[in-house]
C-alpha positions in Angstrom: -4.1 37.9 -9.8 -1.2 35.6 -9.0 -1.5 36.6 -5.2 -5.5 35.3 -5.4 -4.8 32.6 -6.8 -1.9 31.6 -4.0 -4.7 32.9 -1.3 -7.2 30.6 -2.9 -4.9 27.6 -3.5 -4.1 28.4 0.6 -7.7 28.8 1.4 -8.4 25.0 0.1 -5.3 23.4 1.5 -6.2 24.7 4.7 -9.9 23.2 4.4 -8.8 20.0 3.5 -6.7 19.7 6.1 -9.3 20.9 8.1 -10.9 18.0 6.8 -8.5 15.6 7.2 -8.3 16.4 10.7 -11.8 15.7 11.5 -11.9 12.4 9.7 -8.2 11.5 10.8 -9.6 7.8 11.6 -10.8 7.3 8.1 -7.1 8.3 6.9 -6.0 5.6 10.2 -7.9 2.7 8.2 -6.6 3.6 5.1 -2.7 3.7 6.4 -3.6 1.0 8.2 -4.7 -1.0 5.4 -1.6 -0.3 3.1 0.6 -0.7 5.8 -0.6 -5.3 6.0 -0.8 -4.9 2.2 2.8 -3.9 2.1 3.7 -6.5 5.0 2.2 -9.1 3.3 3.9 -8.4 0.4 7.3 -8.1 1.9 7.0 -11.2 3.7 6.1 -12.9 -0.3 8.9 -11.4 -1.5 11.4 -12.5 1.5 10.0 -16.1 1.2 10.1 -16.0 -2.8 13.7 -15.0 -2.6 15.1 -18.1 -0.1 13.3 -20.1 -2.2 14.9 -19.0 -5.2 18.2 -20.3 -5.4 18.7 -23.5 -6.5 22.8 -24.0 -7.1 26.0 -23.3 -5.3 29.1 -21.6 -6.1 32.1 -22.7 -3.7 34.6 -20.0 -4.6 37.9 -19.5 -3.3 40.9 -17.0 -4.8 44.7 -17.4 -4.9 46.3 -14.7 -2.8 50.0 -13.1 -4.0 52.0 -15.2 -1.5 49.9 -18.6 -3.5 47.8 -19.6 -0.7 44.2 -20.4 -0.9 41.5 -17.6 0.5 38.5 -19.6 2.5 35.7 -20.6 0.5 32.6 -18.2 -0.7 29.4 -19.7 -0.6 27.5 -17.2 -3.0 23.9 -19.2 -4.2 22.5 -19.2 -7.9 20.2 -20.2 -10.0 19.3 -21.3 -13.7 19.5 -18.6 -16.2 17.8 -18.6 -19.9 20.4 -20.3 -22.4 22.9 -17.7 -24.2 24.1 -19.2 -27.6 23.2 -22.6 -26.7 25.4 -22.3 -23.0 23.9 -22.9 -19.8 23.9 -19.6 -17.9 23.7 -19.1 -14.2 22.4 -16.2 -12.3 24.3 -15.3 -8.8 23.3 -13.5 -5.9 26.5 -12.2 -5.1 28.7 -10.9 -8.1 32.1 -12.7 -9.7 35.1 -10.7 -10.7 32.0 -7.6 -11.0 29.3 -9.7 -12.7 25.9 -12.0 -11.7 25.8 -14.0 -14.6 28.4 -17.1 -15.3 28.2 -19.9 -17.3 28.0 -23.5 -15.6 31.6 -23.5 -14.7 32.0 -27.8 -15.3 30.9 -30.5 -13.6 29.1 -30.8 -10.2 31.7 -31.0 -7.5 28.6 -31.9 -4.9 24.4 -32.3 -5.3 23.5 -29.0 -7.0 27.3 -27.5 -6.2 29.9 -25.8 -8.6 33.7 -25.3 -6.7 35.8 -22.5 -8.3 39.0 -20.8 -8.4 39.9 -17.9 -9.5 43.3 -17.6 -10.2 45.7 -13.9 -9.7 45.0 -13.3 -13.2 41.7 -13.8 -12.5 41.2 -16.8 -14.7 38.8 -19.4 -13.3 39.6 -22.8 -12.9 37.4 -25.6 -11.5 38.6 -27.3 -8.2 39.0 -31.0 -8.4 39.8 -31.6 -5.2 43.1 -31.4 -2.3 45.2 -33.4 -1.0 48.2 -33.9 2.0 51.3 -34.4 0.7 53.4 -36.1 3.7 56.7 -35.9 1.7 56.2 -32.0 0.9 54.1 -31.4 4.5 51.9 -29.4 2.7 48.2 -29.5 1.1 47.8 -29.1 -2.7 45.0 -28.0 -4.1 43.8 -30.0 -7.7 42.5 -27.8 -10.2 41.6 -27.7 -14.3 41.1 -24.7 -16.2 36.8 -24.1 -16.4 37.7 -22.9 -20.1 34.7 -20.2 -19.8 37.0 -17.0 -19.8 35.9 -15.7 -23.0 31.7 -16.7 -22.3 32.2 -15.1 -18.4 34.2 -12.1 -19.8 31.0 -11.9 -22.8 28.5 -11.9 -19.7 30.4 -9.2 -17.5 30.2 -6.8 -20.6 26.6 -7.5 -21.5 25.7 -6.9 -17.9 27.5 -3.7 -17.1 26.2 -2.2 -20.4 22.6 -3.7 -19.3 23.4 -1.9 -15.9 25.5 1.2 -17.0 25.2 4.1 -14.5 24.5 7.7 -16.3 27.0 10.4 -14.6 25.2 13.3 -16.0 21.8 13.9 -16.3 20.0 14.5 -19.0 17.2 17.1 -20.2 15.3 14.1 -20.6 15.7 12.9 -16.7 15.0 16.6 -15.5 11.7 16.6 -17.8 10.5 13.0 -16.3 11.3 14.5 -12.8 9.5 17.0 -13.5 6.5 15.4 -14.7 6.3 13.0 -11.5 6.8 16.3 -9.1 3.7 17.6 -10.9 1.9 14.2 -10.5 2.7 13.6 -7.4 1.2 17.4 -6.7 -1.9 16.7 -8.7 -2.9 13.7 -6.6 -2.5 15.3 -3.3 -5.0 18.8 -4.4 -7.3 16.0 -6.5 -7.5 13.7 -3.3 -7.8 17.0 -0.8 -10.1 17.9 -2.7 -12.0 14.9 -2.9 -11.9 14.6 1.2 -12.8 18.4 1.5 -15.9 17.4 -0.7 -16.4 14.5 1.1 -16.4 16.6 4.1 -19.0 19.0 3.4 -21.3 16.4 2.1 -21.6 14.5 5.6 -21.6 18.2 7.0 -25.1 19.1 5.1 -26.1 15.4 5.9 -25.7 15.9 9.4 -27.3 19.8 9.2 -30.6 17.9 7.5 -30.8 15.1 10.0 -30.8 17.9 12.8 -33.1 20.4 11.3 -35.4 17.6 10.4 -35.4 16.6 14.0 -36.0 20.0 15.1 -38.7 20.1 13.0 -40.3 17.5 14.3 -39.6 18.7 17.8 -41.6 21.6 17.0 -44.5 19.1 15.2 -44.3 17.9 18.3 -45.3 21.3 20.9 -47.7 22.5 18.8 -49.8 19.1 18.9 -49.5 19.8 22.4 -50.3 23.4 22.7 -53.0 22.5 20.6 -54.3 19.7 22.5 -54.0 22.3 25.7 -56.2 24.5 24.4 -58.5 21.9 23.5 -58.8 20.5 26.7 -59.2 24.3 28.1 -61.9 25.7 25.6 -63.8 21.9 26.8 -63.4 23.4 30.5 -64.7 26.8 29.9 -67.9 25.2 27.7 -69.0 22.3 30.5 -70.1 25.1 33.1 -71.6 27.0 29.9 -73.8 23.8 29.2 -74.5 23.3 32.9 -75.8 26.6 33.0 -78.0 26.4 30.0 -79.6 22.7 30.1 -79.1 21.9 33.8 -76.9 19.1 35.2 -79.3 16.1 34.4 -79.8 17.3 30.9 -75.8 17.8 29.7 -75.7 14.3 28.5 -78.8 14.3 26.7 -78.0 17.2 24.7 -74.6 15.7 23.5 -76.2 12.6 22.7 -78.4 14.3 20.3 -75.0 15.0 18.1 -73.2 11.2 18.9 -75.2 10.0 16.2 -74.5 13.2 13.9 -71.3 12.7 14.5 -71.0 8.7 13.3 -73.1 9.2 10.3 -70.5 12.0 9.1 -67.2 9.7 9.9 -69.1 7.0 8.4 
């Protein structure tokens, strides 16, 4: 029983890719179509996301021999409130997290400059300076005093964003479940085509026996019409014999008006 059903499942896979084959260009228009749908929504999403960002983070990191890394440009924007502090989200993480709150004030138009200190402290940069006497640059800062709401944020976020090592009964069963969708909607829609298929198949069967119907219509009007035209031969010479050449159309003419009065 198992083996017929495998020979039937076979049997209707095979016709509806049978099917598919014949009307590949209707599965072209549909591919075709998804294909701009998905374009035009990539190109959205692209244009939504440069337009996003609204802030700046300037970020630079004291290195173990005290010197200054180059500066990070990593772009942000506004973030809901959390307890009544203005919240930022970033597009590139900080010390492992993409929310901070505002770290100050504005160093420049819609611009936030950080450092992050080797205890990873963050302290707002004020500014630097050449000092002739030392022949060296110092760098101004102030502590941003949002260790404790930053450190809050990273621990919310990684919970939010916790990665599960093992899996689950639960994720095998929802696997599961979408394998089996996924495998319903390829017989349903095979189906469908295959369907789909055999209709315009009897469609096109019915157009041509109607037109060979017709065709035939068609030669036996004819033969008739032949025949017609031969029995009228075969009767003239008959009509000759029996009434004479001058009287042929007389005789008819006696049944012309026979004739009218039954159409009539």
């Amino acid at each position: 029983m198992a083996n017929a059903a495998l020979k039937g499942l076979g049997d209707m896979l095979g016709n509806g890719l049978g099917v598919l084959g014949r009307y590949w260009w209707v599965i072209a228009i549909i591919l075709g179509l998804v294909c701009v749908v998905a374009l035009i929504w990539f190109l959205q999403k692209v244009k939504k996301k440069k337009v996003q960002w609204t802030h700046t983070f300037k970020v630079r990191r004291v290195m173990q021999n005290q010197s200054m890394s180059d500066i990070s440009i990593i772009r942000a924007r506004r973030f809901p409130l959390e307890k009544g502090v203005a919240m930022f989200e970033l597009e590139k993480p900080i010390l492992g997290c993409y929310l901070s709150p505002q770290p100050g004030e504005y160093t420049e138009l819609n611009t936030f400059s950080i450092i992050l200190d080797s205890n990873n402290r963050i302290w707002n940069d004020t500014g630097t300076k050449f000092n002739k006497d030392k022949q060296s640059i110092e760098v101004s800062a102030v502590h941003a005093g949002i260790d404790v709401e930053f450190q809050a944020m990273k621990e919310k976020w990684q919970q939010a964003h916790k990665v599960q090592k093992r899996i689950s009964a639960l994720d095998l069963i929802k696997a599961g479940l979408i394998v089996l969708w996924i495998v319903a909607i390829v017989l349903i829609s095979i189906v469908a085509i295959q369907q789909w298929g055999d209709y315009q198949t009897a469609k096109a069967t019915m157009v041509t026996q109607e037109a060979l119907a017709m065709q035939h219509i068609n030669e036996a009007v004819q033969t008739i019409e032949k025949v017609v035209n031969t029995q009228q031969l075969q009767i003239i010479p008959m009509l000759k014999a029996l009434y004479g050449d001058d009287n042929i159309i007389n005789e008819i003419n006696k049944y012309r008006p026979i004739a009218n009065e039954t159409q009539t």
